[in-house]
C-alpha beads as a LAMMPS data file, in Angstrom:
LAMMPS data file: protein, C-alpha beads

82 atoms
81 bonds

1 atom types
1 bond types

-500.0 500.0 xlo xhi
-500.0 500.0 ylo yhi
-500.0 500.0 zlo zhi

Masses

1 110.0

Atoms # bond

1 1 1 256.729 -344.101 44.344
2 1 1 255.958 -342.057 47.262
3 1 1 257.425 -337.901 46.455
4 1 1 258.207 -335.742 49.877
5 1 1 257.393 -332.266 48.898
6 1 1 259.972 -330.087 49.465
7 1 1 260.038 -327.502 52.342
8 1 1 260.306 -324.353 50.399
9 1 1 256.598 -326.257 48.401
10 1 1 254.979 -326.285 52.094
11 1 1 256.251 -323.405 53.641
12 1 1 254.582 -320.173 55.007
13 1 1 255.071 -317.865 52.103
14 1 1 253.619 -314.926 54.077
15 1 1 255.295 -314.632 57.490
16 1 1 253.666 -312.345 60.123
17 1 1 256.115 -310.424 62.784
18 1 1 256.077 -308.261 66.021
19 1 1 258.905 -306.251 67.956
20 1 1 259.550 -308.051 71.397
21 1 1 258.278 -305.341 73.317
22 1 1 254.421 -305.663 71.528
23 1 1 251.316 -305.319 73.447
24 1 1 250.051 -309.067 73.838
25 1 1 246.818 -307.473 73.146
26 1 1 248.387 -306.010 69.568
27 1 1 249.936 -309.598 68.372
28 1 1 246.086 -310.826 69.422
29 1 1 244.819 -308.531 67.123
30 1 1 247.120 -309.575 64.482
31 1 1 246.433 -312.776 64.707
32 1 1 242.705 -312.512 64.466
33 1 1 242.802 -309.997 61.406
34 1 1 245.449 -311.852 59.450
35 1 1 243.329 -315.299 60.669
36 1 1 246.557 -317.186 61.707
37 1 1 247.675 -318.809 64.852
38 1 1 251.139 -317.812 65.451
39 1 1 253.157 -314.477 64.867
40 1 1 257.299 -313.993 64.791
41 1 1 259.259 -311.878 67.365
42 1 1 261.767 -310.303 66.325
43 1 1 264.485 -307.953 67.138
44 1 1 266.567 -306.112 65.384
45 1 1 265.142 -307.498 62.614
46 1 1 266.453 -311.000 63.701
47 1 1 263.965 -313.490 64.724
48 1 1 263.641 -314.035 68.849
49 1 1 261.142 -316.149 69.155
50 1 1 257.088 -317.183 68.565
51 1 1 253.788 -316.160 69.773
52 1 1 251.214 -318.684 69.139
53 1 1 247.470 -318.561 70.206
54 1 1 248.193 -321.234 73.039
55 1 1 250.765 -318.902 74.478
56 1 1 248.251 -316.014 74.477
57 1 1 245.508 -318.379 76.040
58 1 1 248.394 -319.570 78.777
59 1 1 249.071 -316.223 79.828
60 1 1 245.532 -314.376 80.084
61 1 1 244.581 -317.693 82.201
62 1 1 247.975 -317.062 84.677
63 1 1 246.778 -313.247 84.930
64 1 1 243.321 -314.085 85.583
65 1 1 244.130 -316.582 88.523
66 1 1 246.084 -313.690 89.811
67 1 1 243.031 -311.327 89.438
68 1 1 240.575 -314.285 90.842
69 1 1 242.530 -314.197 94.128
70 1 1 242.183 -311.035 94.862
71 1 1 238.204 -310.777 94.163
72 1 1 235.852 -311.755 96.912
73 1 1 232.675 -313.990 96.251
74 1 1 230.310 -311.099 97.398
75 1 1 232.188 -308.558 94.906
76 1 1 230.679 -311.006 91.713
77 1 1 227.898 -312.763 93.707
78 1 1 224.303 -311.872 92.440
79 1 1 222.123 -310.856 94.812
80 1 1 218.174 -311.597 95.897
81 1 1 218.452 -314.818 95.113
82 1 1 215.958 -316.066 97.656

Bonds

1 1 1 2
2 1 2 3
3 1 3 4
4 1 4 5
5 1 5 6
6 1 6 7
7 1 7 8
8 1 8 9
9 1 9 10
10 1 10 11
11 1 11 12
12 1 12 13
13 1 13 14
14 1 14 15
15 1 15 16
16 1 16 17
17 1 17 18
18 1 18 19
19 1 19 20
20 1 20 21
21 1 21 22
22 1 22 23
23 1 23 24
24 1 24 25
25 1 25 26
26 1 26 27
27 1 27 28
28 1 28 29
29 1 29 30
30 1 30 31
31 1 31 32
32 1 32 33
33 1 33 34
34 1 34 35
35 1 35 36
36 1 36 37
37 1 37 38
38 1 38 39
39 1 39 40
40 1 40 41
41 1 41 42
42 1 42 43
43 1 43 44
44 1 44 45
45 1 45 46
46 1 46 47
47 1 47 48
48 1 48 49
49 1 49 50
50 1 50 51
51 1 51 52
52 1 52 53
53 1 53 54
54 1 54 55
55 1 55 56
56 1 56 57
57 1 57 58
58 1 58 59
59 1 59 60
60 1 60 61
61 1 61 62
62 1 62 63
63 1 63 64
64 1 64 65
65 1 65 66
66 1 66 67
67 1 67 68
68 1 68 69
69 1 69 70
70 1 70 71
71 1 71 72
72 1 72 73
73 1 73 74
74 1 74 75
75 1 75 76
76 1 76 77
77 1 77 78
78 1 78 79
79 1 79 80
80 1 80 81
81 1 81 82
C-alpha cells in the first residue's frame, strides 16, 4: 500500500524571511549564502508574501530593458574594428 507522507515530514523546517521594504539586492544575497531559491516577506512579523529567484531574474531583466533604451550603440560599441 502506497503511504503519503505527511506535510509537517516534507516541510521546510528552516524558513528564511525579509522585511517588505529589503534591498532586492539583500534577499539576493540571502538566497545565495543560505543556497535556497525563495525567501518570506513579512511584516509585522506576519507573512506578506514570497521572493523567489525567478522573481529576482524578472525584475533585473524589466530594469535592464529600461536601462538598454536609454544607451546608444556607439556608447557600448567597440571601436577599430576595421
Amino acid at each position: 500500500m502506497l503511504t503519503v507522507p505527511s506535510l509537517h515530514d516534507v516541510m521546510t523546517k528552516n524558513v528564511y524571511s525579509v522585511l517588505k521594504d529589503t534591498s532586492i539586492g539583500d534577499a539576493k544575497q540571502i538566497l545565495n549564502e543560505k543556497k535556497i531559491s525563495r525567501v518570506l516577506v513579512v511584516s509585522d512579523r506576519k507573512p506578506v508574501g514570497i521572493i523567489t529567484e525567478k522573481d529576482i531574474t524578472r525584475s533585473y531583466f524589466r530594469k535592464f530593458d529600461k536601462f538598454l533604451k536609454d544607451v546608444t550603440a556607439e556608447e557600448i560599441m567597440s571601436q577599430n574594428v576595421a
